[in-house]
Structures are given as structure tokens and as C-alpha cells.
KETOR-247823 format. One record per residue: residue in three letters; x negated, y, z of N, C-alpha, C, O in turn. Coordinates in steps of 0.1 Angstrom, whole numbers, plus 5000, padded with zeros to 4 digits. Layout:
! residues N
<r type="ALA" n_x="X" n_y="Y" n_z="Z" ca_x="X" ca_y="Y" ca_z="Z" c_x="X" c_y="Y" c_z="Z" o_x="X" o_y="Y" o_z="Z"/>
...
END
This chain:
! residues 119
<r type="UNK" n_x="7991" n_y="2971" n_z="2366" ca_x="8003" ca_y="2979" ca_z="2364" c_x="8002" c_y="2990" c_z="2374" o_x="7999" o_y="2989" o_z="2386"/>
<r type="UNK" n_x="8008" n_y="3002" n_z="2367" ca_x="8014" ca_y="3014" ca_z="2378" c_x="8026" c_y="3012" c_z="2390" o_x="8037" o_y="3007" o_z="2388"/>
<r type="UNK" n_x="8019" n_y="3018" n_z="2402" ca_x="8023" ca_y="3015" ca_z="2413" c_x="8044" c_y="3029" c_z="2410" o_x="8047" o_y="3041" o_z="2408"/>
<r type="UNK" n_x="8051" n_y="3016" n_z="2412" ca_x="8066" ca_y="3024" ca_z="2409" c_x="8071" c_y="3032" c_z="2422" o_x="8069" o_y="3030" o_z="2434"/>
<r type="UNK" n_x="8079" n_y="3043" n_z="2416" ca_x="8082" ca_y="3052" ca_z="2429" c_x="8094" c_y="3042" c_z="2439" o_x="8099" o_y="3032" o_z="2434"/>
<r type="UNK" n_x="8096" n_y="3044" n_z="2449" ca_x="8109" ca_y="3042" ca_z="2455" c_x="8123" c_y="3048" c_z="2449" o_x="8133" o_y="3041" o_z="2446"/>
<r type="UNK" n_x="8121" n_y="3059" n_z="2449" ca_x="8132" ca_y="3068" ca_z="2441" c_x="8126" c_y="3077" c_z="2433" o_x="8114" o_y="3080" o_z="2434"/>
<r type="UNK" n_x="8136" n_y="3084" n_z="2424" ca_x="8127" ca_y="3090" ca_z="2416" c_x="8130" c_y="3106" c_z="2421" o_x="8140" o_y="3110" o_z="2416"/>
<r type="UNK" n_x="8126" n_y="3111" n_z="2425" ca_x="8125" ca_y="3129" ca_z="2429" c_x="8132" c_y="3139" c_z="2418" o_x="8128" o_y="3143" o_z="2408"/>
<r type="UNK" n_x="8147" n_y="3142" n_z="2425" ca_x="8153" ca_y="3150" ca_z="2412" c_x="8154" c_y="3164" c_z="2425" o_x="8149" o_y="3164" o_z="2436"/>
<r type="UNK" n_x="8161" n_y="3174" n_z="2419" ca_x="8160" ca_y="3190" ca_z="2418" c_x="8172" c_y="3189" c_z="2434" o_x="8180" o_y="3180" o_z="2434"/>
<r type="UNK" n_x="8171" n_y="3198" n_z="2443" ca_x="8175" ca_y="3198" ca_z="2456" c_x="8194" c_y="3206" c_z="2445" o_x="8204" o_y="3209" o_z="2451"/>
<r type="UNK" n_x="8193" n_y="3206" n_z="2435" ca_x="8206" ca_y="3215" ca_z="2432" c_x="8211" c_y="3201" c_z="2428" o_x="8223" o_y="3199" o_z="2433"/>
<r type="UNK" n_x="8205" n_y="3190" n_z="2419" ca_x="8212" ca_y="3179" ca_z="2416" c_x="8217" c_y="3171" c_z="2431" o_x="8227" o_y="3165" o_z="2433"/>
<r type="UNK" n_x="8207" n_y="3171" n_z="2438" ca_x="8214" ca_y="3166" ca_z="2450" c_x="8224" c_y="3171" c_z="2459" o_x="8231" o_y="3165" o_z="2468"/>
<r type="UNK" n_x="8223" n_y="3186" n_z="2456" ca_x="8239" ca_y="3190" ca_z="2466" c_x="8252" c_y="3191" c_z="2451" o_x="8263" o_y="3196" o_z="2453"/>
<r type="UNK" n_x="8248" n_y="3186" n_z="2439" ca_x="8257" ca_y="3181" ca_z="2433" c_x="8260" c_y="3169" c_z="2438" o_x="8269" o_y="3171" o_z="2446"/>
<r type="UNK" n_x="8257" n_y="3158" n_z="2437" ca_x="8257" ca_y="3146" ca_z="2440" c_x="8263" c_y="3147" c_z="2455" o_x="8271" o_y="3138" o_z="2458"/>
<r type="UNK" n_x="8262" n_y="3153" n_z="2463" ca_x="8266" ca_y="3154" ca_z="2479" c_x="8281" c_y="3157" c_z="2474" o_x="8289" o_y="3148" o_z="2475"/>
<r type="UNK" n_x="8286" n_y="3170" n_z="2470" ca_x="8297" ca_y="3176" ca_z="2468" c_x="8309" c_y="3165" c_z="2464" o_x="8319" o_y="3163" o_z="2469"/>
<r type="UNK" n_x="8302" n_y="3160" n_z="2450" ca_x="8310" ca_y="3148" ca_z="2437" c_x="8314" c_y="3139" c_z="2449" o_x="8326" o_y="3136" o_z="2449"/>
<r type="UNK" n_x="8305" n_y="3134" n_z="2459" ca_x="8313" ca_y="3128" ca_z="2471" c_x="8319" c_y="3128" c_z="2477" o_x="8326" o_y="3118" o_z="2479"/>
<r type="UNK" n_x="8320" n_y="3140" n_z="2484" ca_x="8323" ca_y="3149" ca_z="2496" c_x="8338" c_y="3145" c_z="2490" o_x="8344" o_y="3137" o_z="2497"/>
<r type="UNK" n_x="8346" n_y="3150" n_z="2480" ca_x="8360" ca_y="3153" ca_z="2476" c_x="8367" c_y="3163" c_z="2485" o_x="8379" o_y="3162" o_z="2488"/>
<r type="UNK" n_x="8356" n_y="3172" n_z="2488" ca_x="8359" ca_y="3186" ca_z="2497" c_x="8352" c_y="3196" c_z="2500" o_x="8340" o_y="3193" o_z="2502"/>
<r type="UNK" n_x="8356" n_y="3211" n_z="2500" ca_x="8347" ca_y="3217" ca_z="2502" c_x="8336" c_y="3213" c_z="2512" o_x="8341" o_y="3206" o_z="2521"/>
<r type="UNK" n_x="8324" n_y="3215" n_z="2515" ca_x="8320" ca_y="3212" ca_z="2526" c_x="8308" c_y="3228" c_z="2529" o_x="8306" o_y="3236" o_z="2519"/>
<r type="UNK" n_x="8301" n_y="3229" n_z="2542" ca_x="8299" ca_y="3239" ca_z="2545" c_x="8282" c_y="3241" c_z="2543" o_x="8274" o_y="3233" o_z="2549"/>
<r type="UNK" n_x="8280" n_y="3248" n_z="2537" ca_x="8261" ca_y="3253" ca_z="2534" c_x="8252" c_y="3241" c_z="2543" o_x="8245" o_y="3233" o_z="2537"/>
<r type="UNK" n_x="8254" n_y="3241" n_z="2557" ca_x="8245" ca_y="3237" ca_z="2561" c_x="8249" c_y="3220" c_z="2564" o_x="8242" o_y="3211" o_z="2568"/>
<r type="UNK" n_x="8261" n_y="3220" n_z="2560" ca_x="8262" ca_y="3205" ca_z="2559" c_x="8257" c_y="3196" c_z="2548" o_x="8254" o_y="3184" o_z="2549"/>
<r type="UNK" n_x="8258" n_y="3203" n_z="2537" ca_x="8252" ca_y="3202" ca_z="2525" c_x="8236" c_y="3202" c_z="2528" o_x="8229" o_y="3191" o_z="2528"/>
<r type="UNK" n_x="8232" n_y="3211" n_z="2530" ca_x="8216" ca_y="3209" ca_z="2532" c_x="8211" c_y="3201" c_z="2540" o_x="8199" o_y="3199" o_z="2540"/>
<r type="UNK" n_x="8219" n_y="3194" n_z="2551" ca_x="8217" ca_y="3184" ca_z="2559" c_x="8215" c_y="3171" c_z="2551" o_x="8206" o_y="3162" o_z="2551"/>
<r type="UNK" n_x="8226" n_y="3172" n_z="2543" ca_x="8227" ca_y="3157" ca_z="2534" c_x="8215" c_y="3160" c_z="2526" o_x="8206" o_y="3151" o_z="2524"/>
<r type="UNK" n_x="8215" n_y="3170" n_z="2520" ca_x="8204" ca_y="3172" ca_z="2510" c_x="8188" c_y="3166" c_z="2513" o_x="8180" o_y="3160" o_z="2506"/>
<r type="UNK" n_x="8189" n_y="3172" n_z="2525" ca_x="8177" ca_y="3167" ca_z="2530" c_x="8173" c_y="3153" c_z="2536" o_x="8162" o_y="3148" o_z="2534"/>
<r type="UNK" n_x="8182" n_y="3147" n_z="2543" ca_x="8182" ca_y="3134" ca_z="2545" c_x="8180" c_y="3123" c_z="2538" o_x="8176" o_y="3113" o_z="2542"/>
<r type="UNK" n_x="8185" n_y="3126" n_z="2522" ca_x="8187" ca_y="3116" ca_z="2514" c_x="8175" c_y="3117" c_z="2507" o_x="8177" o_y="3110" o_z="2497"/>
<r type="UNK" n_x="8163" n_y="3121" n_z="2509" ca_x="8148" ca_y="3124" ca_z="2506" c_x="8150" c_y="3120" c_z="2492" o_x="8144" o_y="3110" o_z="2487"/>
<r type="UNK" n_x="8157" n_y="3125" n_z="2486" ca_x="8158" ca_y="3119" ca_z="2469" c_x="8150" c_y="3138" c_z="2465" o_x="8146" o_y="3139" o_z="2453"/>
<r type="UNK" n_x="8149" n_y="3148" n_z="2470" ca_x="8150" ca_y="3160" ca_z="2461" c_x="8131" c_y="3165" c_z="2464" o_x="8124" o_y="3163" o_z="2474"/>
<r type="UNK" n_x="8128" n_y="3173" n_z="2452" ca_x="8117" ca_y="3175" ca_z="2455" c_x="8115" c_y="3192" c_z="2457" o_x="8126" o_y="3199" o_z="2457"/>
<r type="UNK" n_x="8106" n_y="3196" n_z="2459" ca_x="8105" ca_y="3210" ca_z="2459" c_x="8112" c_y="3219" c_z="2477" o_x="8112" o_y="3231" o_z="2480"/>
<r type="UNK" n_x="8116" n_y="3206" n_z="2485" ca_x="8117" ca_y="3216" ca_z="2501" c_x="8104" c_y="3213" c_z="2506" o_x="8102" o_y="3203" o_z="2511"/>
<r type="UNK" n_x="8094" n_y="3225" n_z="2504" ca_x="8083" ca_y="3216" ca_z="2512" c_x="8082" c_y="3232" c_z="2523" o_x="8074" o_y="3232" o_z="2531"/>
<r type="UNK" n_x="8091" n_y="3242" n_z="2522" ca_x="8092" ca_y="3255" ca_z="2532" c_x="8092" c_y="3252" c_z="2545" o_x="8090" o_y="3240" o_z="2548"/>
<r type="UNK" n_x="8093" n_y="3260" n_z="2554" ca_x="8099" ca_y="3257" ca_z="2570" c_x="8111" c_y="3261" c_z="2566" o_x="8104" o_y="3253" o_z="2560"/>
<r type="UNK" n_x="8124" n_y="3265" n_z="2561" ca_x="8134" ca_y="3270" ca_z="2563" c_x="8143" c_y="3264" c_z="2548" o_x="8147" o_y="3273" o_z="2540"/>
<r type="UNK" n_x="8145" n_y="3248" n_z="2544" ca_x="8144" ca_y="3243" ca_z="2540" c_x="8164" c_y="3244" c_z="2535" o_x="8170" o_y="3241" o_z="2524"/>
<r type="UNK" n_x="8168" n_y="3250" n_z="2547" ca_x="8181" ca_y="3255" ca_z="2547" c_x="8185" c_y="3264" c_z="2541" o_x="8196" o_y="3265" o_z="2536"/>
<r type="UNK" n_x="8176" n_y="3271" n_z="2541" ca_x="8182" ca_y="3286" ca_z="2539" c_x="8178" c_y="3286" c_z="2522" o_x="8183" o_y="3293" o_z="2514"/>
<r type="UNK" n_x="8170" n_y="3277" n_z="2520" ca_x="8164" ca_y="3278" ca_z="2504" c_x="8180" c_y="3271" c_z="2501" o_x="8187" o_y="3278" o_z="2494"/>
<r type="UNK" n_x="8186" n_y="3258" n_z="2506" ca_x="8197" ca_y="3256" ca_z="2496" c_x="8208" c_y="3263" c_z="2500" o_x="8218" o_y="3261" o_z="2493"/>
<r type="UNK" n_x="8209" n_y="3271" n_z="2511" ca_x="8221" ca_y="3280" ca_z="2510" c_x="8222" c_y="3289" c_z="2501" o_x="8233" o_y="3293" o_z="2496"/>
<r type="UNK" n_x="8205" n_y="3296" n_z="2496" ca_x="8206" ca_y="3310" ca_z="2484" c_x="8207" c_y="3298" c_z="2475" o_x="8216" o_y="3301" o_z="2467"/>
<r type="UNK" n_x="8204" n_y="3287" n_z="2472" ca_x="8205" ca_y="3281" ca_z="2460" c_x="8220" c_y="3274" c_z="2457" o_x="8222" o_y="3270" o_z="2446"/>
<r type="UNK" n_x="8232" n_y="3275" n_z="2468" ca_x="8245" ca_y="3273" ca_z="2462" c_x="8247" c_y="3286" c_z="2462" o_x="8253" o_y="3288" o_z="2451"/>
<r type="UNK" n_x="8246" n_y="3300" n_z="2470" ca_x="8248" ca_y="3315" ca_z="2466" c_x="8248" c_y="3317" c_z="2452" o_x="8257" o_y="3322" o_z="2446"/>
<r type="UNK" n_x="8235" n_y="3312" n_z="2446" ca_x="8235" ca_y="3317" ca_z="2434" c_x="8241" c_y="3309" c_z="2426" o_x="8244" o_y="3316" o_z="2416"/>
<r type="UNK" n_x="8245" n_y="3296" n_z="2425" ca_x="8252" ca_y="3284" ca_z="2416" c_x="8264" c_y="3288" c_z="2417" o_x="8273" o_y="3283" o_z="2410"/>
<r type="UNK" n_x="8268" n_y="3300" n_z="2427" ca_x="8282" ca_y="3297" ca_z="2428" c_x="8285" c_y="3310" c_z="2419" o_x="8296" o_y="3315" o_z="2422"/>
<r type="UNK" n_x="8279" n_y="3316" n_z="2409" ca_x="8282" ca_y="3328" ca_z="2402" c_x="8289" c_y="3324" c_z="2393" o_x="8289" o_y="3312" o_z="2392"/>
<r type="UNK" n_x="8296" n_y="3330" n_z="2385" ca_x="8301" ca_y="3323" ca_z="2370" c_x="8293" c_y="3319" c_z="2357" o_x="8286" o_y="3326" o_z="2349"/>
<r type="UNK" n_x="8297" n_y="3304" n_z="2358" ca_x="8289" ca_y="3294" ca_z="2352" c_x="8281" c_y="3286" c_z="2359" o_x="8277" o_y="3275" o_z="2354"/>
<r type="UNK" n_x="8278" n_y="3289" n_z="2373" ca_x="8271" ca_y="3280" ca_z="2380" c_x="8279" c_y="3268" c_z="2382" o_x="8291" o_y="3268" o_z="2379"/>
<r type="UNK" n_x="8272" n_y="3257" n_z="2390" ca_x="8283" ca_y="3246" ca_z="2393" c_x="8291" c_y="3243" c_z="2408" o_x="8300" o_y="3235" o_z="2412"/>
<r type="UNK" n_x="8284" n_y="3254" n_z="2415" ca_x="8292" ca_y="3256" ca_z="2424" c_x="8303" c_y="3265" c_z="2427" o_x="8302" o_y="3277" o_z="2423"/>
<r type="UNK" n_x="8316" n_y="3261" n_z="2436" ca_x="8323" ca_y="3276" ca_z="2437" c_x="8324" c_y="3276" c_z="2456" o_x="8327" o_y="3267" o_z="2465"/>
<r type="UNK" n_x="8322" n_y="3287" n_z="2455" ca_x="8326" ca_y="3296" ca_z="2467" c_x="8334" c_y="3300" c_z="2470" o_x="8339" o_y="3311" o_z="2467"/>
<r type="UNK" n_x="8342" n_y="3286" n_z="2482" ca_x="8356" ca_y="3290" ca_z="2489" c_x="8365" c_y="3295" c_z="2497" o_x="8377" o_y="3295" o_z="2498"/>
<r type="UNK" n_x="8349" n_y="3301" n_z="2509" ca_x="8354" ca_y="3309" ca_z="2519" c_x="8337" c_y="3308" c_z="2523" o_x="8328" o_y="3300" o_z="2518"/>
<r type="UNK" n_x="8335" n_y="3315" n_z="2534" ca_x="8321" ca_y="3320" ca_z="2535" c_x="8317" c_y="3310" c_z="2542" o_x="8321" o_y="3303" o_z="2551"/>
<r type="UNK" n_x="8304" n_y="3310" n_z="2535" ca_x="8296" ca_y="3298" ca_z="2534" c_x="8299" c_y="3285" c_z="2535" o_x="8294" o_y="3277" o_z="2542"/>
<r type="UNK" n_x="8314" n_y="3284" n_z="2524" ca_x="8318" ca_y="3271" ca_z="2521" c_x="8319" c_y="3267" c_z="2509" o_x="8327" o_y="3273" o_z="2502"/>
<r type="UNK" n_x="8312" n_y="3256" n_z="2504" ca_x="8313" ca_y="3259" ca_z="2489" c_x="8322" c_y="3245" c_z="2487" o_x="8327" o_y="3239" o_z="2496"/>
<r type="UNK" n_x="8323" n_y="3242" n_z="2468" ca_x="8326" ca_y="3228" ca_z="2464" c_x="8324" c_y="3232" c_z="2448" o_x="8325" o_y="3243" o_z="2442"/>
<r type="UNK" n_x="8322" n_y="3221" n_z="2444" ca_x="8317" ca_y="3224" ca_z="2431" c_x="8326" c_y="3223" c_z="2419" o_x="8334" o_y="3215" o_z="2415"/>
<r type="UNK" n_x="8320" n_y="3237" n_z="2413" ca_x="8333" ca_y="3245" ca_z="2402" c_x="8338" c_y="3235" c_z="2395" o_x="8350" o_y="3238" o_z="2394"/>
<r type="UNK" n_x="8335" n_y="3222" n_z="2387" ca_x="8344" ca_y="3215" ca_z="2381" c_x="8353" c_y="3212" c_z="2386" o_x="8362" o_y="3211" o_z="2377"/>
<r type="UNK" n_x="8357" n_y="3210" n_z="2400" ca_x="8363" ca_y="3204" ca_z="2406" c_x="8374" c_y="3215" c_z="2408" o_x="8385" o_y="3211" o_z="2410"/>
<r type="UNK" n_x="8370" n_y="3227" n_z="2408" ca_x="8382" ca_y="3237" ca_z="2413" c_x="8391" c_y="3240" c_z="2400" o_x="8402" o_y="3246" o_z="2400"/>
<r type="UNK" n_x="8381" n_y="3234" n_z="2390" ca_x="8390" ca_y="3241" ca_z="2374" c_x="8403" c_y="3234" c_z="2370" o_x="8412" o_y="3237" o_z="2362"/>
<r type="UNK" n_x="8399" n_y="3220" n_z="2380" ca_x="8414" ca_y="3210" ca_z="2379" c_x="8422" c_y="3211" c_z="2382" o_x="8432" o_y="3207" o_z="2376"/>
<r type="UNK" n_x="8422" n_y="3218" n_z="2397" ca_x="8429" ca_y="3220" ca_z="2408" c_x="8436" c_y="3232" c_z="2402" o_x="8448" o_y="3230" o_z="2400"/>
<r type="UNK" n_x="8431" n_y="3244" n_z="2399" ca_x="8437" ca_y="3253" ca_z="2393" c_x="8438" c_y="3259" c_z="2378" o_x="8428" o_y="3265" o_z="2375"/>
<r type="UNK" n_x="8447" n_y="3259" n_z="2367" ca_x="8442" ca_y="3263" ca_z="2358" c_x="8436" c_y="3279" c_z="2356" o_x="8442" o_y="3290" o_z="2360"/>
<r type="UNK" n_x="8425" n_y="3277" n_z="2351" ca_x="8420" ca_y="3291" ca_z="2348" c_x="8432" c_y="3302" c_z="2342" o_x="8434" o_y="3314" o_z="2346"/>
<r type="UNK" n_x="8438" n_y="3295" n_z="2334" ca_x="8448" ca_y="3309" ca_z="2328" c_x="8459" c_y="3313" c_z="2336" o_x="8463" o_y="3324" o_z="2332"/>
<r type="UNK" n_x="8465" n_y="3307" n_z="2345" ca_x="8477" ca_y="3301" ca_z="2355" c_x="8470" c_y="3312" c_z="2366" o_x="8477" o_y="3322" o_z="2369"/>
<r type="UNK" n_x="8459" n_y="3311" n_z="2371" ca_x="8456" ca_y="3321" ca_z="2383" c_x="8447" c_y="3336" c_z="2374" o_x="8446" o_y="3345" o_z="2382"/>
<r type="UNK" n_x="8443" n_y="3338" n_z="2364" ca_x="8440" ca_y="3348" ca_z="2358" c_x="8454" c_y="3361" c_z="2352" o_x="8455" o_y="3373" o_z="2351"/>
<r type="UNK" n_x="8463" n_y="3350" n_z="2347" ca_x="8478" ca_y="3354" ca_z="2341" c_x="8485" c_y="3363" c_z="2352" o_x="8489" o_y="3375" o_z="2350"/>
<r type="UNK" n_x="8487" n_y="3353" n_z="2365" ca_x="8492" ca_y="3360" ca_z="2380" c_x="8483" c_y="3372" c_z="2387" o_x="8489" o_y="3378" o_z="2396"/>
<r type="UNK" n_x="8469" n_y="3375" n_z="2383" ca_x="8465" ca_y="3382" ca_z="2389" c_x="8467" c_y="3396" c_z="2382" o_x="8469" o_y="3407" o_z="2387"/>
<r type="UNK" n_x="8465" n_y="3393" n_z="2370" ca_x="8463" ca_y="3405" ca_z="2361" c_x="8479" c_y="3410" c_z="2359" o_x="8481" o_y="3419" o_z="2350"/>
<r type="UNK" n_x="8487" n_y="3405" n_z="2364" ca_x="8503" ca_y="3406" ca_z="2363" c_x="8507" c_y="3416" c_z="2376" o_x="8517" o_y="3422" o_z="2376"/>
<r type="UNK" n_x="8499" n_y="3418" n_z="2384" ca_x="8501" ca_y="3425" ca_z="2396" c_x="8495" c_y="3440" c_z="2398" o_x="8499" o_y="3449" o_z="2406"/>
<r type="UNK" n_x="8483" n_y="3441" n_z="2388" ca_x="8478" ca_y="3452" ca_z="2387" c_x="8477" c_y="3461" c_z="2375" o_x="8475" o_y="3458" o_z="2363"/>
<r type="UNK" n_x="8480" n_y="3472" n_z="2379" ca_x="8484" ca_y="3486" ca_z="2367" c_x="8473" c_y="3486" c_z="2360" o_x="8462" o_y="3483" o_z="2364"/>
<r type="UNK" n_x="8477" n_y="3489" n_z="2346" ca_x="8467" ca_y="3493" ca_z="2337" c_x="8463" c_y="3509" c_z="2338" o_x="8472" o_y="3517" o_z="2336"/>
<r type="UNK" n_x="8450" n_y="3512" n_z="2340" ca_x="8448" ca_y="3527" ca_z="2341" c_x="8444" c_y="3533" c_z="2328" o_x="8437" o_y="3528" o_z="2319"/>
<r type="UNK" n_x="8450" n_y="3545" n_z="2330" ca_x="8444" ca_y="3554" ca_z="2312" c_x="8431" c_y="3564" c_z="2317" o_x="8427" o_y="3572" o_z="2326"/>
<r type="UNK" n_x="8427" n_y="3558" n_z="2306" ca_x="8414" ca_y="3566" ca_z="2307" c_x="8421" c_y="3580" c_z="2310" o_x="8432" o_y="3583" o_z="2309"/>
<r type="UNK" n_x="8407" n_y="3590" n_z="2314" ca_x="8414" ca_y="3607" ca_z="2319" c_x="8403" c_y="3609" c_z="2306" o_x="8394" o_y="3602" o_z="2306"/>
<r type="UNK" n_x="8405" n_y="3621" n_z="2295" ca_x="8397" ca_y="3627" ca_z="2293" c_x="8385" c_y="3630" c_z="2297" o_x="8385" o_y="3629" o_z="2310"/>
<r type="UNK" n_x="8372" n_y="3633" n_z="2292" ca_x="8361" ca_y="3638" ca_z="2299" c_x="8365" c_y="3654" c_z="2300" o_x="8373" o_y="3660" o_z="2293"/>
<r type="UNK" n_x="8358" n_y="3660" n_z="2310" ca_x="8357" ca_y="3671" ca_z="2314" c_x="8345" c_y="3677" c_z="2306" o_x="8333" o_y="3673" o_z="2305"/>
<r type="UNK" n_x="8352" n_y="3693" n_z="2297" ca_x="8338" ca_y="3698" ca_z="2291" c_x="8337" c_y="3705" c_z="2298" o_x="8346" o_y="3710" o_z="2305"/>
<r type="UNK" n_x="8322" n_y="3707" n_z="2300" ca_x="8314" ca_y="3721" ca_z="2307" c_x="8312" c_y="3734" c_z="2293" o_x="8307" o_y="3734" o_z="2282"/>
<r type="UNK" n_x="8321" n_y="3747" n_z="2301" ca_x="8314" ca_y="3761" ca_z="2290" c_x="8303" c_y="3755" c_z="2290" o_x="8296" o_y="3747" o_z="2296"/>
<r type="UNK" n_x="8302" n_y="3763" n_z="2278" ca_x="8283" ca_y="3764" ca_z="2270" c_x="8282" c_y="3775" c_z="2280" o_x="8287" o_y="3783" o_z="2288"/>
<r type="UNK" n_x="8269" n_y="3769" n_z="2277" ca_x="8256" ca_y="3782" ca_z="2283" c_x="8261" c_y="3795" c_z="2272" o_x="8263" o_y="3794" o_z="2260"/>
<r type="UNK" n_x="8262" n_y="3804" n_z="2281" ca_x="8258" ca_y="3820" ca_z="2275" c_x="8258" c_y="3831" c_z="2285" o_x="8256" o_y="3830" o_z="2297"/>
<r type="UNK" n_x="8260" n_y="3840" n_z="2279" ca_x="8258" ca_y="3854" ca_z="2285" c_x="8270" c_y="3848" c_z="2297" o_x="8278" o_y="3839" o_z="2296"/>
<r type="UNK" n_x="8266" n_y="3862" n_z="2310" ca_x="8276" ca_y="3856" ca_z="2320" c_x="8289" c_y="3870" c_z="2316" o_x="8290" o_y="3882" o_z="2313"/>
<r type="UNK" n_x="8300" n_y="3856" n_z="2320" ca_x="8310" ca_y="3865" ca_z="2320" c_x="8319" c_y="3877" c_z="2330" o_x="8324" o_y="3870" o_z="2339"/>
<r type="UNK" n_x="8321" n_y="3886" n_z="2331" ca_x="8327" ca_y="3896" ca_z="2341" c_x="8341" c_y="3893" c_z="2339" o_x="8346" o_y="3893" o_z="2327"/>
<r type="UNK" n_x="8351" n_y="3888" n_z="2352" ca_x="8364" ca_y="3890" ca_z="2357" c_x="8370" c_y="3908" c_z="2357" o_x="8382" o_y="3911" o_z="2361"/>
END
């Protein structure tokens, strides 16, 4: 028989999912990557700066659609969790309630080219 892993090696983003789903709080980049790394479940930190890889890696999860959200600088918690807390339409409704609608200005034509004209 094949010799079985200990654990099985999932993706350093499923484990600061898994960190977060616990946490039941935002918690801060490098606290995250702390757990990340301790819990030797993720494959793929084999860098020196092992940190900073999952700091740009909740930076970029936290865009829209990612599963992270970004709740003050370099604190994240993960977007499902915020969509509960607040309804999407409830804080989109209030924001867009506060700011003017602008009208378009005309474009500006340029004279044609021609002969030049004398005042």
C-alpha cells in the first residue's frame, strides 16, 4: 500500500478562509498569515516573505467577488460574512441617496480647419 499524507495540502487562500470562518472577526493580515502558516495545512509558501505573499493574496480576494472584505487597513474578514451583517441594498440605497446626479455637459466643438480668420 501507498504511504498516506498526514494532511492533505490545500491552497494558502483556503486556509485564511478557514482561519477567518473561525475567527468570527475581522482579524489583521499578519495575524492571518501567522495562523496560515502554523497550521502547515497550505501548500505553495515555500518564499522568504511568506507574509507578504498572503497579505497581496487577501488584497486581491478582497476586490469584488473575492471572498475577502477589507475593513480598515490591513484588516480584513471574509465577504460572506459582511453580506449578513449588512444588506447590500440597505447600504447601496443610503449611499446613492446622498449624492447628486450630474448631467452630462455637452461636448465642446472645435472650428474646422480653414482659412484664418481676421477680427
Amino acid at each position: 500500500m501507498a504511504k498516506q499524507r498526514a494532511a492533505k495540502r490545500v491552497s494558502a487562500k483556503q486556509v485564511a478562509i478557514d482561519v477567518l470562518r473561525t475567527a468570527d472577526e475581522p482579524l489583521k493580515a499578519k495575524e492571518i498569515a501567522k495562523q496560515v502558516i502554523e497550521s502547515g495545512r497550505c501548500s505553495g509558501l515555500k518564499g522568504k516573505t511568506p507574509e507578504a505573499t498572503i497579505s497581496a493574496m487577501l488584497a486581491v480576494g478582497s476586490k469584488p467577488g473575492g471572498p475577502f472584505k477589507r475593513v480598515d487597513k490591513g484588516t480584513y474578514m471574509l465577504a460572506e460574512t459582511s453580506a449578513t451583517s449588512t444588506p447590500p441594498a440597505t447600504a447601496k440605497g443610503h449611499a446613492q441617496a446622498h449624492k447628486p446626479v450630474q448631467e452630462q455637459k455637452p461636448k465642446r466643438q472645435r472650428p474646422k480647419a480653414g482659412p484664418s480668420q481676421s477680427r
